[in-house]
N, C-alpha and C positions, 0 to 999 in steps of 0.2 A: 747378241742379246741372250741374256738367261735364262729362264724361265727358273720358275717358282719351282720347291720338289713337291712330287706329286702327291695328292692326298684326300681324303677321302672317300665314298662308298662304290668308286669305279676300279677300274681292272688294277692303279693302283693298292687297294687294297689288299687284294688278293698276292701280289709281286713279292718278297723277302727281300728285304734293303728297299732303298729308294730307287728314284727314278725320276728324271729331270731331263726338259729339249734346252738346246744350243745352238743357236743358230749365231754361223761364223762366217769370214773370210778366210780363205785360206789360202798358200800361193802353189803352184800348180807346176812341177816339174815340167820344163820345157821338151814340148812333142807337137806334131805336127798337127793342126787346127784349133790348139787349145789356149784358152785365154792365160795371162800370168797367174790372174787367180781364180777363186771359183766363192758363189757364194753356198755356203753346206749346210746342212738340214741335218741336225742328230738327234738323238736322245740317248742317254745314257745311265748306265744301272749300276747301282753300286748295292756289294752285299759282304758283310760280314759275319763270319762266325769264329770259334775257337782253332779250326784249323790255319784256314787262309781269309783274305781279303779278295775278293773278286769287282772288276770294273769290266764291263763292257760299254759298248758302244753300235749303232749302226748309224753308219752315215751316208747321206747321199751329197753329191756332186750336182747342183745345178747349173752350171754353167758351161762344162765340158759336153764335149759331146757323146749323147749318149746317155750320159750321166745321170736320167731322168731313169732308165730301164736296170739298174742294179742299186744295190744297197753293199759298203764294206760293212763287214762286222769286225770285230774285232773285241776280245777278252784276253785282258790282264791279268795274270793269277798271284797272289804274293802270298808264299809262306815263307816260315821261319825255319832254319836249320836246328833242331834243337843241339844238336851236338857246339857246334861252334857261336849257335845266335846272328849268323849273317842272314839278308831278307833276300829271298831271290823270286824275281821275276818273270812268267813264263809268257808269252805272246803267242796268242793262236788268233787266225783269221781266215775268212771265208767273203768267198761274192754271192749273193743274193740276188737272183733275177726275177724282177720284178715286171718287163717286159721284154719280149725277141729283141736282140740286136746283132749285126752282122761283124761287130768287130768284139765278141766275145770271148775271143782265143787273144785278140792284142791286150783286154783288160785281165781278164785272168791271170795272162802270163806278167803283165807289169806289177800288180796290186799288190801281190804278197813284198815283194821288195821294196816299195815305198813305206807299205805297211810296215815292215820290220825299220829301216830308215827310221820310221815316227820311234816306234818302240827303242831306239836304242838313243835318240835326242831326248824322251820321257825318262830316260833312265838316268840320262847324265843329269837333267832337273833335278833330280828323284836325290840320287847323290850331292849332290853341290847343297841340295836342302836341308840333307840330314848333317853331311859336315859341319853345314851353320849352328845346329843344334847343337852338336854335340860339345 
C-alpha cells in the first residue's frame, strides 16, 4: 500500500523534497527462524536540488525476529559527472535501534550486504529504464 505524499502544516512541511509510507511485502533471505517474507513498514524521502538527487528510506521488518527493535536506513545519492554526463549512484546505510536486542551483532553484521544486494538490483532497474528511454 501507498500512501499519499505528505502535505501540509505538520513536520511535512518543514522536510525539503517529499515524503511518503509504503507498506510492503518483501521476501526475506533464507536464515534461521525467519519467515520467507516479512511484511515492512517505510517511509521514504525524496529531495532534489541542482547538485544530486537524494532518496532515502527507513524501514522496519515486521515479521522477522526482532525486527520490531531496529530500523534499516538507507540513502541513495545521484549525481551527474559533469565531465562525461554518466549518473552515478552512491548507497550508504545504517541500523537504527529502536529497542535492546540480543542478536544485534547477527543484524549488523548481515544488513549492510543485503542492503547493498537491494542497491545493486535498483541499479540494474535504474539502468534497463534509462536504456528504454534512450
Amino acid at each position: 500500500e501507498v500512501g499519499p505524499w505528505a502535505s501540509g502544516d505538520g513536520v511535512a512541511a518543514r522536510v525539503k523534497g517529499r515524503v511518503r509510507s509504503l507498506e510492503m511485502r518483501v521476501p526475506v533471505p533464507p536464515a534461521p527462524m525467519c519467515p520467507r517474507e516479512t511484511r515492512c513498514a517505510t517511509t521514504w524521502h525524496i529531495s532534489l536540488s541542482a547538485e544530486k538527487l537524494l532518496l532515502e528510506s527507513v524501514a522496519m521488518s515486521l515479521d522477522v525476529p526482532y525486527g520490531t527493535s531496529f530500523n534499516v536506513i538507507t540513502c541513495d545519492t545521484f549525481t551527474i559527472d559533469d565531465q562525461t554526463g554518466v549518473t552515478r549512484m552512491v548507497r550508504t546505510c545504517g541500523v537504527e535501534w529502536v529497542r535492546s536486542a540480543w542478536m544485534r551483532s547477527i543484524v549488523e553484521a548481515n544488513v549492510p550486504e543485503e542492503v547493498a544486494r537491494n542497491g545493486r538490483c535498483w541499479a540494474d532497474v535504474l539502468r534497463r529504464w534509462a536504456a528504454e528511454r534512450a
